[in-house]
Steps between C-alpha positions, in 0.01 A plus 500: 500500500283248409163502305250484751695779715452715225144484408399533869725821559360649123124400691591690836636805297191543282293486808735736663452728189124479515446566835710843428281606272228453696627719755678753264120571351323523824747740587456705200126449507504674911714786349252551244156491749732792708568687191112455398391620868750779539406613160080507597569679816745817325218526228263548825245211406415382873163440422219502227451812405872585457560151314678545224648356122819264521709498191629145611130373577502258161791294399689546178537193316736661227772733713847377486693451758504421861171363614251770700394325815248825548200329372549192675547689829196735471273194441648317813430838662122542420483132564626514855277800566784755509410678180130617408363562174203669335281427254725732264774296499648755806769382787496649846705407815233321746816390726843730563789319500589620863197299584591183354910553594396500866 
C-alpha cells in the first residue's frame, strides 16, 4: 500500500473517530438532562416554592473518574428554559418531560 494511501485512510479514520465522540457525548449529555429532570420531578420541585438543592448543581474539578455530565446538562437545562432557579441557588421543574417528549 503505498504512502499516500496510507496517510489519507489514517485522515478518514481520525475523522471517523472524532465524529464518534461527538455523538457518544451528546448521547451521554441527553441521558444526563433525563436523569436531572426525572430527579427534580420525584423530589416534587415543579415550581418555586418547592425548588429545591441539587448535589450535582457545581462541578467537581478534583473527583476521579468518569466525567459527570450533570452540571453540563442542568446549565443547558436552565438555559433552554426547562429548568428554573431562585435566587437561593434552588432548581424546580418549569417543563415535565412528558411535555417536551410529545
Amino acid at each position: 500500500m503505498s504512502e499516500a494511501i496510507q496517510i489519507t485512510l489514517g485522515i478518514v479514520f481520525l475523522i471517523l473517530v472524532f465524529i464518534v465522540t461527538r455523538y457518544g457525548v451528546a448521547w451521554r449529555i441527553k441521558r444526563a438532562c433525563i436523569f436531572v429532570m426525572k430527579y427534580l420531578e420525584s423530589q416534587g420541585a415543579l415550581d418555586a416554592d418547592s425548588a429545591v438543592e441539587l448535589p450535582f448543581a457545581k462541578r467537581d474539578y478534583i473527583k476521579i473518574g468518569l466525567r459527570d455530565f450533570r452540571p453540563k446538562a442542568l446549565e443547558e437545562l436552565v438555559g433552554a428554559g426547562i429548568i428554573g432557579m431562585t435566587v437561593e441557588g434552588r432548581y424546580y421543574l418549569k417543563k415535565r418531560l412528558q411535555d417536551i417528549q410529545g
